[in-house]
Phi, psi and omega in degrees: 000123178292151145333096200279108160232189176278146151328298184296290181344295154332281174322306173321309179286340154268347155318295192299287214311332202272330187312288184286025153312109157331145204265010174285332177266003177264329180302345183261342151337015210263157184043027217238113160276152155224147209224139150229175220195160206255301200217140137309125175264186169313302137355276194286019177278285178305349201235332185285319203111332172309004187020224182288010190299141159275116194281125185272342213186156160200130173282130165231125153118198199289127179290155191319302159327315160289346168303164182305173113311172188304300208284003200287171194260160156292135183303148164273014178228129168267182210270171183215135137314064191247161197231128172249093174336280194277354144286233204009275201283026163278350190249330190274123158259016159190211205248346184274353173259285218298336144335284172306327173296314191284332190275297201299326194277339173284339192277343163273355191252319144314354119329300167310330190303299161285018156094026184279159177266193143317292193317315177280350166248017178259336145339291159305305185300342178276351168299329218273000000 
């Protein structure tokens, strides 16, 4: 059992993690939810890919790249972020892991935003 908080707390703590983003990747940010969720359901499992993998995170929706021109209409639904609280704090034995944990999973699921695959952020990440 991981490192344990409240919800509000968590959320709080992925507000910072997205505040701090660079802003050249935050201006691009428009119609984008970060969501968090307790557990990955069936649903967000079968879409991610992860097969039995613990899932931290998942990207829904159109990559940044992908997006329309000026005439395309916008979608009503915004593409969405979401972070699964209690795998993230499966990994964590205190609140500087469980920080960290979260910025790195935000800093990958924005990856998907911007049309990176596994592969190319499983590349990056191994730079780091």
């Amino acid at each position: 059992m991981g490192f344990r908080v409240t919800r509000e707390h968590f959320e709080g703590l992925v507000e910072k993690a997205v505040g701090a983003l660079p802003r050249e990747y935050r201006e691009h940010f428009t119609n984008i939810a970060v969501v968090v969720k307790d557990y990955p359901d069936k649903e967000d499992k079968e879409r991610s890919g992860a097969g039995d993998g613990l899932l931290l995170g998942l990207f829904d929706g159109v990559p940044y790249h992908g997006k329309g021109g000026f005439f395309e209409i916008l979608p009503s639904f915004p593409d969405r972020i979401t972070l699964f609280q209690r795998n993230i704090e499966e990994f964590c034995a205190n609140e500087e892991e469980l920080i960290e944990e979260i910025q790195a999973t935000i800093v990958h699921e924005v990856g998907h935003y911007f049309g990176l695959s596994e592969e190319d952020l499983g590349e990056y990440e191994d730079d780091l």
